[in-house]
N, C-alpha and C positions, 0 to 999 in steps of 0.2 A: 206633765211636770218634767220640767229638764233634770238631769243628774249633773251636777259638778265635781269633778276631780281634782284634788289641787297636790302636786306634786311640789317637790323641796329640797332641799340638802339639810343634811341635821351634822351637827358637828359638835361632838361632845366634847367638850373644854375642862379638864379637871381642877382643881384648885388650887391656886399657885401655891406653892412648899415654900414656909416659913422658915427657916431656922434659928434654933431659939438659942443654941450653945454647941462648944467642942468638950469632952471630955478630958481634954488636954489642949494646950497650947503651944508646944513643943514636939519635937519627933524628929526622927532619926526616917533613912529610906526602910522600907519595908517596914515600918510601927504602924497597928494598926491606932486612927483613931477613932472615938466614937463623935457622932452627931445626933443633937436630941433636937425635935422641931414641931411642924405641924404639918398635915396634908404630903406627908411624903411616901403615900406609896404608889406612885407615878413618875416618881425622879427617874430618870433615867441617865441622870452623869451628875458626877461629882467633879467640881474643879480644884485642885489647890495651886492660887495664882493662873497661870495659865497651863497646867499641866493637867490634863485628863485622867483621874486616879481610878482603880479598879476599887469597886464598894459593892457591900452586902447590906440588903432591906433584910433588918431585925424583926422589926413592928411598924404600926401606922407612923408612932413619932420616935423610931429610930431608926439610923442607919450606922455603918462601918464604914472607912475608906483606909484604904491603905497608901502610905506615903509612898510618892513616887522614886526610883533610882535618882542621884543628884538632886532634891527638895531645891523650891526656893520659896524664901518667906513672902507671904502672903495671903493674901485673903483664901479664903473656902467659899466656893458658890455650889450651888447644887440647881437643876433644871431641871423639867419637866416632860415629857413625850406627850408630842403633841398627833392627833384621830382628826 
């Protein structure tokens, strides 16, 4: 009886991060604000607009971002690290 081997790549995909709210809608540079969502402990950047903010994982569905020096209004995205 023959033996078959079947090799592969496995590539674990976490689950894209929801976000479901800001604790505020307003901020000032260096205001921290919060982020309530789903699937976020895999983010690994916070955006406000296009600026790359420094953030703290609270819990699975929270996190912190700190407003960047100079803000500018716009959206909050949040993304994922990608294995």
């Amino acid at each position: 009886m023959a033996t078959t081997f079947y090799t592969g790549t496995f590539r674990f995909s976490p689950p894209k991060p929801f976000l479901i709210g800001l604790l505020s809608s307003t901020g000032h540079a260096k205001d921290i604000i919060g982020i309530t969502g789903q699937n976020l402990d895999y983010v690994n950047t916070v955006f406000l607009e296009n600026d790359i903010c420094e953030f703290q994982k609270v819990s699975q569905n929270n996190l912190s971002f700190t407003v960047p020096d100079n803000p500018n209004t716009g959206y909050v995205e949040i993304t994922n690290q990608t294995f």
